[in-house]
Structures are given as structure tokens and as C-alpha cells.
C-alpha positions as CSV (number, residue, x, y, z in Angstrom):
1,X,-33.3,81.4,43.1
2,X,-37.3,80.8,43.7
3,X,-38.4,80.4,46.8
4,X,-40.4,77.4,47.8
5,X,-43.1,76.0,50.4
6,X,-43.3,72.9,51.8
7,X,-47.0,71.6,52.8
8,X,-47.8,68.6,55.0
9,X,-50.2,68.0,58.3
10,X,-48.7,69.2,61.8
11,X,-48.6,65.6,62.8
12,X,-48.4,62.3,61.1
13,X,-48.7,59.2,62.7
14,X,-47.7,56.1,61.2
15,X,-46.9,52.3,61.8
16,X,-49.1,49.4,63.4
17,X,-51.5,50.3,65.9
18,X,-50.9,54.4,65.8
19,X,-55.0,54.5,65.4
20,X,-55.1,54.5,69.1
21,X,-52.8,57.1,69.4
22,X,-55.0,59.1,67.2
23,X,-57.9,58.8,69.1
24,X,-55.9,59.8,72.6
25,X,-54.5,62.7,70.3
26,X,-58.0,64.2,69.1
27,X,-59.0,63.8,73.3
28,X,-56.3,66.3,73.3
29,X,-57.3,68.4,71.0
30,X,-60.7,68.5,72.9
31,X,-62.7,67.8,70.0
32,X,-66.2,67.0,71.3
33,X,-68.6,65.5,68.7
34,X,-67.0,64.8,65.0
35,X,-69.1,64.0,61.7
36,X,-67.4,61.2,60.2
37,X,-67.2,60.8,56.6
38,X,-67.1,57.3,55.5
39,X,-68.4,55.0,52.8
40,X,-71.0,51.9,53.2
41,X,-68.0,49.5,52.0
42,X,-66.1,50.5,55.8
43,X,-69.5,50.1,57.4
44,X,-70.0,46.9,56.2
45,X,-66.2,45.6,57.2
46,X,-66.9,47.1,61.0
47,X,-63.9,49.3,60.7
48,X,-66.5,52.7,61.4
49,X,-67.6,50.9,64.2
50,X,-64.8,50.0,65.8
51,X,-63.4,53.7,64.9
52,X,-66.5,55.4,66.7
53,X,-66.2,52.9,69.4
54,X,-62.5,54.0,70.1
55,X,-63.8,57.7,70.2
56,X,-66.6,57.0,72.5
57,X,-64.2,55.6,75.0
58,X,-62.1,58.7,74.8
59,X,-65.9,60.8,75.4
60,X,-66.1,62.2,71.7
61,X,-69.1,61.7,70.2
62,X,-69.5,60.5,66.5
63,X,-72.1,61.4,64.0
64,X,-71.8,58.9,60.7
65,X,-72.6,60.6,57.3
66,X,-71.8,57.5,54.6
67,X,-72.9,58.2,51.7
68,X,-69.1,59.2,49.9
69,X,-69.4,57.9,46.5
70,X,-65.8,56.2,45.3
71,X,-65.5,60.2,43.1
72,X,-67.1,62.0,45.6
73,X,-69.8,64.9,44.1
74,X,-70.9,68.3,44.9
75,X,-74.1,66.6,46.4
76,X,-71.8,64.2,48.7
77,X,-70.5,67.6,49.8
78,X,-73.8,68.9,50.6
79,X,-75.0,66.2,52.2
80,X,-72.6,65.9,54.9
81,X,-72.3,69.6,55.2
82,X,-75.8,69.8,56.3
83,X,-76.0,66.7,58.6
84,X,-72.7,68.4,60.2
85,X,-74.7,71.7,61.1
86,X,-77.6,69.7,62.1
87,X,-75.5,68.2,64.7
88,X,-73.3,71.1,65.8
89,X,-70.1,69.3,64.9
90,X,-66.8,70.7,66.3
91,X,-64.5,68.6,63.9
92,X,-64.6,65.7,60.7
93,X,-63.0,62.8,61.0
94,X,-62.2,61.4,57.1
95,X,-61.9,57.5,57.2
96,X,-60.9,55.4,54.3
97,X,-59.1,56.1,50.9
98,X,-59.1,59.9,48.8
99,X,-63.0,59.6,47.9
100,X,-63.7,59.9,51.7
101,X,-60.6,62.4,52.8
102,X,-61.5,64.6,49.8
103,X,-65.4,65.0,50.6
104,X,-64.1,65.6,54.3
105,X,-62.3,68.0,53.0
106,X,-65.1,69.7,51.1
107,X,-67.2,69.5,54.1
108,X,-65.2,70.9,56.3
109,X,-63.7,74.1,54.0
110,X,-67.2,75.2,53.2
111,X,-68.2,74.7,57.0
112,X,-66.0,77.2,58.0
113,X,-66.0,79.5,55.0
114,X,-69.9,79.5,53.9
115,X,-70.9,79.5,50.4
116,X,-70.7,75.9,48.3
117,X,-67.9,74.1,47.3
118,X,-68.1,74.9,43.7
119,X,-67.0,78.8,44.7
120,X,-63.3,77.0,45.9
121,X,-62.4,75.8,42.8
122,X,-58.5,76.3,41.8
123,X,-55.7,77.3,44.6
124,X,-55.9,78.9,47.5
125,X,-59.6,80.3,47.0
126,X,-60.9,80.3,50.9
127,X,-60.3,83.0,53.5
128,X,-59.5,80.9,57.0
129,X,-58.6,77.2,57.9
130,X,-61.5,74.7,57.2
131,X,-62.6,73.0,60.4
132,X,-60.2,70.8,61.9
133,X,-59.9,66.8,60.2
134,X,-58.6,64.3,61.3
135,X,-58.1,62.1,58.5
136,X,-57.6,58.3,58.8
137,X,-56.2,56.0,56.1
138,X,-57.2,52.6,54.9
139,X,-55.8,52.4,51.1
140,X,-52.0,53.4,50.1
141,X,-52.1,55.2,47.5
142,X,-54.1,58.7,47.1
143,X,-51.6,60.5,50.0
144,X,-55.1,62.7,50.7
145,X,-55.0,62.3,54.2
146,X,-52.1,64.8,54.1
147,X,-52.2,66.9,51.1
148,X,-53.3,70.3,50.1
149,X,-55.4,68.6,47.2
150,X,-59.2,68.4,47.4
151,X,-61.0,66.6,44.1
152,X,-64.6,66.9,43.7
153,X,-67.6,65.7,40.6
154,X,-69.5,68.3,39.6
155,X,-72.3,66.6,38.4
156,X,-73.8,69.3,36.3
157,X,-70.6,70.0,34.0
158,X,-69.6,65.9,34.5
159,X,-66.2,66.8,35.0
160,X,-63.6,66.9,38.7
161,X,-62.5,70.0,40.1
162,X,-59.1,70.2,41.4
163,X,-59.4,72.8,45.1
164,X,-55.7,73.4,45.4
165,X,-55.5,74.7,49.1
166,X,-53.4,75.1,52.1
167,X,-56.6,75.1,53.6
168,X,-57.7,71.6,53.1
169,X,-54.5,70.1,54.8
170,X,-55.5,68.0,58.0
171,X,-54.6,68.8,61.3
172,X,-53.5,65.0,61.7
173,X,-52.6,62.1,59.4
174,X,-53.2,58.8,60.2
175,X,-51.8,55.6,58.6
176,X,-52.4,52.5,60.6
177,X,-51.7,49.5,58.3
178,X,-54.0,47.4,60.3
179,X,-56.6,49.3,59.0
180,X,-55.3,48.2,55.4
181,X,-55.1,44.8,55.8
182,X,-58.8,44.0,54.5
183,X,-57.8,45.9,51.4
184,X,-58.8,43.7,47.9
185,X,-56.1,43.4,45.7
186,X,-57.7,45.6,42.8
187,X,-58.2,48.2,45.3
188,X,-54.5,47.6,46.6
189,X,-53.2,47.9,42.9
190,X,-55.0,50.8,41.6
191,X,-54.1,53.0,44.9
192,X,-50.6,51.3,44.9
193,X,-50.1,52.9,41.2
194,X,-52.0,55.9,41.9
195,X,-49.1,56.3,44.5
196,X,-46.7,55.6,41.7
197,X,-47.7,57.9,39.5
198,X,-47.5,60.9,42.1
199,X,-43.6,60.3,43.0
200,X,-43.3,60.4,39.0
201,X,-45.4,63.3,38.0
202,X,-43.7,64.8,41.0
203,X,-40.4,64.0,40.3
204,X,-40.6,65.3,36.5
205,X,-42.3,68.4,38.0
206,X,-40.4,71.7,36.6
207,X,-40.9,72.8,40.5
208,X,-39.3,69.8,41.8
209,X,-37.1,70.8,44.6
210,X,-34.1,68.8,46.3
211,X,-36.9,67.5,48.9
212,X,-39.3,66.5,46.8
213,X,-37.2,64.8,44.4
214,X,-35.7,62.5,47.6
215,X,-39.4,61.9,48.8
216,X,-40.3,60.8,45.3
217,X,-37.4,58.8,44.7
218,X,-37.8,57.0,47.7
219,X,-41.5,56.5,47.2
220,X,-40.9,54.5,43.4
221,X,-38.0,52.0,44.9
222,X,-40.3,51.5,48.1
223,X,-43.3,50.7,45.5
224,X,-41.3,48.5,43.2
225,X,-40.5,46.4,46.2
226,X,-43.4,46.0,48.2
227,X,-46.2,46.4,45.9
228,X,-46.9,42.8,44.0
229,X,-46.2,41.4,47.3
230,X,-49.3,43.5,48.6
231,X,-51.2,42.7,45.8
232,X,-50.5,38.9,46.3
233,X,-51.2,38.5,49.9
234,X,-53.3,41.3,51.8
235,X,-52.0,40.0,54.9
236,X,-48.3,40.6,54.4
237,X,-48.1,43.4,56.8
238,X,-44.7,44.6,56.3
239,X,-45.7,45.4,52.5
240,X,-48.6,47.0,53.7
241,X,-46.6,49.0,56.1
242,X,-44.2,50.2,53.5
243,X,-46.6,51.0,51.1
244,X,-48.1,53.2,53.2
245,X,-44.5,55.0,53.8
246,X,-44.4,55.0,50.5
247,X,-47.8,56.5,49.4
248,X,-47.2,59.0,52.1
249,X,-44.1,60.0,50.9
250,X,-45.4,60.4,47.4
251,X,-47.8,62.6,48.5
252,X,-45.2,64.8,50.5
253,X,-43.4,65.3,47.0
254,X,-46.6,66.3,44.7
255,X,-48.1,68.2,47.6
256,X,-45.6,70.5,47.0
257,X,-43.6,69.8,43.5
258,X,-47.5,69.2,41.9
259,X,-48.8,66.9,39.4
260,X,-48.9,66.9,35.3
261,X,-51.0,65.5,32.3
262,X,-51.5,62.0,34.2
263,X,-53.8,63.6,36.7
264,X,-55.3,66.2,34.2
265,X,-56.6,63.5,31.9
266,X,-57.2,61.1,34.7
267,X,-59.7,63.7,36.1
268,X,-61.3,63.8,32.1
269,X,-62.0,59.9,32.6
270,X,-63.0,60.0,36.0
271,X,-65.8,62.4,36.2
272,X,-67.0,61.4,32.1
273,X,-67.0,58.2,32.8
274,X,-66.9,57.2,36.8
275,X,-64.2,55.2,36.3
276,X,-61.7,54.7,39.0
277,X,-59.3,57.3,39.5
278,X,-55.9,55.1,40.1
279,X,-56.8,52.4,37.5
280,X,-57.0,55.9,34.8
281,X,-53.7,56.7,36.4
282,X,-51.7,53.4,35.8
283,X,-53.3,52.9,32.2
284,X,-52.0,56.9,31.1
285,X,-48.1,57.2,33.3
286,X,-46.2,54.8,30.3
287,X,-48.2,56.9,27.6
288,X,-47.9,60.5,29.3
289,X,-44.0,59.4,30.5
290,X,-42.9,58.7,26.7
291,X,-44.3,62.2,25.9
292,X,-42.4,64.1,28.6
293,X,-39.2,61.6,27.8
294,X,-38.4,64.3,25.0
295,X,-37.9,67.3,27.6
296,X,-37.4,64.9,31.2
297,X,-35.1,61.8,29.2
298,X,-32.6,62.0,32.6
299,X,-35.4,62.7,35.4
300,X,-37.4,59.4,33.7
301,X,-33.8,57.7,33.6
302,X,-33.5,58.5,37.6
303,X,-37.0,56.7,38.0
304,X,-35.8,53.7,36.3
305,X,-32.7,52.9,38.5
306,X,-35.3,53.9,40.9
307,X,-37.4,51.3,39.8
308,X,-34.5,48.5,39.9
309,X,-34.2,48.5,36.2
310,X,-31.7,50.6,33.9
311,X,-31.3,54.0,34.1
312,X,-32.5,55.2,31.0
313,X,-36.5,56.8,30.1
314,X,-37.0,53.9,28.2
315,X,-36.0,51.3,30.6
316,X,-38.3,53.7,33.3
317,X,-41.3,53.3,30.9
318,X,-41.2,50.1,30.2
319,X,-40.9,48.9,34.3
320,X,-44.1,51.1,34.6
321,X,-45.5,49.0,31.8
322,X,-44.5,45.4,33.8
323,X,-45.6,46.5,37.0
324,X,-49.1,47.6,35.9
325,X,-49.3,44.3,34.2
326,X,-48.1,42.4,37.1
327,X,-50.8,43.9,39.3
328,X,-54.2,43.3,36.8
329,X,-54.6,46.7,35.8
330,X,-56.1,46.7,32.6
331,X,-53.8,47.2,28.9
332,X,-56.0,50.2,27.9
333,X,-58.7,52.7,28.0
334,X,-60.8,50.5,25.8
335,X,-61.2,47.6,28.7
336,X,-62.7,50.6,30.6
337,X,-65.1,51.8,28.2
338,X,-63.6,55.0,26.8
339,X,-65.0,55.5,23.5
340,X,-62.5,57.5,20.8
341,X,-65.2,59.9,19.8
342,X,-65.7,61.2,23.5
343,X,-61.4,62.2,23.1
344,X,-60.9,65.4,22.0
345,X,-63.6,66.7,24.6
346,X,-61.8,65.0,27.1
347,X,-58.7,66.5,25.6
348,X,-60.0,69.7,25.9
349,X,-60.9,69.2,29.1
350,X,-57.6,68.2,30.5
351,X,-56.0,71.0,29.0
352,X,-57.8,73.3,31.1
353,X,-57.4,71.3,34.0
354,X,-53.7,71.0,33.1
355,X,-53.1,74.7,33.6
356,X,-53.1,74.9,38.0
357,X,-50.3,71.7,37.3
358,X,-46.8,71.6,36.4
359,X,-45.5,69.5,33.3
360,X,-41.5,69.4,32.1
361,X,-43.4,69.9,28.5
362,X,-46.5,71.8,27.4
363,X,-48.8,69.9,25.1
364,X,-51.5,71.6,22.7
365,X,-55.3,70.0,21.9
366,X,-53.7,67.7,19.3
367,X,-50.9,65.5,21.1
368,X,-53.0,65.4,24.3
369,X,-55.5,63.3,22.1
370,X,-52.6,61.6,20.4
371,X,-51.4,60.8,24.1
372,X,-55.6,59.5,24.7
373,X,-55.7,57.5,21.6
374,X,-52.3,55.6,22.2
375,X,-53.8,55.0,25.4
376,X,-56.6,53.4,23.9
């Protein structure tokens, strides 16, 4: 038999209130000064604040580089890399959802391994660990505060590059869901079925393993259960909490049993267009699903008694369907903007992005725009 790894941060904390733990944790990790890597959104709400106030009381000093865009660039990158050697910065602190773990992550790879973050494209490309983040959690759904995966715009050739690296995985996980509860409902959906589509792209993986499959399996009943209710009311805090269980446990299975066409394509959208990477997600799972249904039928059956519905692919497909629905994500690619003369480039595209992921059935140039057009 294969061997297998399993990835995931030394420590994780999780539950209500475990941000202050974090903060006594990093004091023991000596961490000095730390550039934090944020967006303006988290500014506004007073959540940076209050995180750089917890850190000064512990004596570590926070430089505050903002400017993550919601798909983080090459220039973000650069940006923060240079204001991090302009203040001598021992470690980053990520706070927020995957746009601001993943630039973090870019930051702090090239930090310790020179060069730009273009030259780390694809899997395991750097020499030695990236400095040491700390990555703290406010959405449920991207699992980047513990994964391997690192997803950056590159501006010039408008498309996302996927940095697969062992690398990139914080030194600790945080996921508070106090620090959630401000969360708006689209933000909550799209992240809550970005989630969602990692336990299933993971599950149908041809390098699942008997871990990843339980993680994943987990993660879609947890989801079904708690996330309409998050949607619905913000404030429900035991929704919150297990989605954030089960977004974390998502990301334990594709961190190591990887991803398929869902994220291949959704990366196509995302850097053409700007759109928002879990919204692409939700629209493509049904129409990516009934294409792998002719090679995964049983795995897709497993999600739907998963899911609380019969166990059979179609059954699976169609809960995927009702759920988006239920949570306001849009019917197709069209309410986005995606124009049909832009797919086979996009296609193309997310065939060559396909080939670092796993998929229980190989497409070619023409069904992947088949898959794009039903999508529509």
C-alpha cells in the first residue's frame, strides 16, 4: 500500500474565548514584534484593535499592514513583505478569513526564503519553514488558518496560483467563534459552502485515506445542521461554534486528501473576474459532482446520508442544490457576470491548474467547458 502524510498546525485552539489563550501562547513562544495582516473591513469592526491590544498586554508589539484585498495579489504580498523588514518583524499574525491567512502566508514564506512569491508556485517549492504565523480566524469556511494551501492573483497573467507547501502551515490555529459573530450572512454562506465543498472534493479524492474520509464526513453532517441556522441569526453561537469545527475539519481532510475541478475552475473565476472564491465554489460542486458521479456514484451517495438525505449521488447533488439555495447564493455563473465567450480560456486554465489536484475522473478541454456552460 502507499504511504500517506498527514499535515495540520502543531496546535489548534478552538472554542469561545481561546483568542486569549492565543495571545498567552505567542508570549511563550517569545515572539517580540509581529506584522499583522488584516483587511480595512476588521479595522473598521475594532476586532485589530482589540487583537493588538491583547498583544500589547502580553509585551508584543504589533505592526498593522491592511491592505489584503478579499483575492489577495502578488502586490499585497509585496507590500507587507516590505513593511515587515522595515520593522524587523520576528513573526505574522494572519487575522480574518483565507484572503488574509493566505497573504500571511505569502509574506512570511518569502521572508524567510528570499526571492518573490511568484518563484513558489506549485508544491513544496521553498527550502526552510516560512517565519512563524500565527493565524487567527473570523470566517468558517476557507480552513487556511491550518492548511498547507497558499492562493495568490497574479495580476499580470489575471489568474490564482495554487503554493502547495508544508511550508506555509502555521505554527498555531486559532478559531474563536466570538470573533465570528459579526460575520454578515453572505459572508457566512459563501465560506460556509466553501467549507462544504472541501469535505466533498476531499472525500471523492482518489488519495482519500480512512482519516480524511472521517474528517470529511463529519464536516458535511456538521454543515447541513448548523449552517442555515448561521446564516439566519449571526448571533447563534453554538452554530457558529460548530461551523467552525466543521470548517476546520474540512480543511484537515483536503489538506491532505486535496481538492479537484471545483477549486481548479473556481480559481479561473476568481482571478478573471474577482469574484468571490466561495460563492464560485457553491455555484460549480452540483455541476462538477454530477460529472464525477460517473466514476465516485457510492463516495457522492456517502455524502448524501451525510447530508441527511438518501444515500444515493443524485439525492447528494441535489441536497447541495437546496442548501445553496437556502443560503442566497446565486443559481448561476451568469448572476455573477461570467460571460460564455471568456469559457474555454477559463477552461483551459483550470486544466492546468487541475493537474497539482486529485479528481476520481480526468476531464479533457471540452467537458470542462461543458461542466462551465451548465454552470451558466
Amino acid at each position: 500500500m502507499a504511504t500517506s502524510a498527514f499535515f495540520i498546525p502543531c496546535v489548534n485552539l478552538m472554542g469561545a474565548g481561546c483568542l486569549q489563550q492565543a495571545v498567552e501562547t505567542m508570549r511563550a513562544y517569545g515572539y517580540r514584534k509581529v506584522l499583522m495582516v488584516t483587511d480595512t473591513g476588521l479595522v473598521k469592526t475594532g476586532l485589530a484593535g482589540r487583537v493588538t491590544e491583547l498583544l500589547g498586554g502580553v509585551g508584543i508589539a504589533t505592526v498593522l499592514f491592511d491592505g489584503v484585498h478579499p483575492n489577495p495579489t502578488t502586490a499585497n504580498v509585496g507590500a507587507g513583505l516590505a513593511l515587515l523588514r522595515e520593522h524587523g518583524c520576528d513573526a505574522v499574525v494572519s487575522l480574518g478569513g483565507g484572503s488574509p491567512h493566505d497573504c500571511a502566508k505569502g509574506i512570511a514564506l518569502v521572508a524567510a526564503n528570499g526571492g518573490k512569491i511568484q518563484d513558489y508556485e506549485g508544491v513544496d517549492k521553498s527550502a526552510k519553514p516560512q517565519l512563524p504565523l500565527v493565524a487567527i480566524n473570523t470566517t468558517a469556511g476557507t480552513a487556511s488558518e491550518m492548511t498547507r494551501f497558499c492562493i495568490i492573483t497574479d495580476e499580470s497573467r489575471h489568474i490564482k496560483m495554487a503554493i502547495v507547501d508544508k511550508h506555509t502551515t502555521p505554527v498555531l490555529s486559532v478559531n474563536d467563534p466570538e470573533t465570528m459573530a459579526g460575520m454578515p450572512a453572505g459572508l457566512t454562506a459563501a465560506t460556509g459552502m466553501d467549507a462544504l465543498t472541501h469535505a466533498v472534493e476531499a472525500y471523492v479524492s482518489t488519495i482519500a485515506t480512512p482519516i480524511t474520509d472521517a474528517c470529511a464526513l463529519k464536516a458535511v453532517t456538521l454543515i447541513a445542521g448548523h449552517l442555515r441556522r448561521a446564516v439566519r441569526n449571526g448571533m447563534d453561537m453554538e452554530a457558529r461554534e460548530q461551523m467552525a469545527y466543521a470548517q476546520f475539519l474540512a480543511g484537515m481532510a483536503f489538506n491532505n486528501a486535496s481538492l479537484g475541478y471545483v477549486h481548479a475552475m473556481a480559481h479561473q473565476l476568481g482571478g478573471f473576474y474577482d469574484l468571490p472564491h466561495g460563492v464560485c465554489n457553491a455555484v460549480l460542486l452540483p455541476h462538477v459532482q454530477a460529472f464525477n458521479a460517473k466514476a465516485a456514484g457510492q463516495r457522492l451517495a456517502d455524502v448524501g446520508a451525510a447530508l441527511g438525505v438518501d444515500a444515493s449521488a443524485e439525492a447528494a447533488i441535489a441536497a447541495i442544490r437546496q442548501l445553496a439555495a437556502d443560503v442566497g447564493i446565486p443559481a448561476g455563473l451568469t448572476q455573477l457576470g461570467v460571460k460564455e465567450e471568456d469559457i474555454p480560456e477559463l477552461a483551459a486554465n483550470a486544466l492546468k491548474d487541475a493537474c497539482g489536484l486529485t479528481n476520481p475522473i480526468q476531464a479533457n478541454h471540452e467537458e470542462i467547458c461543458a461542466i462551465f456552460k451548465a454552470a451558466l
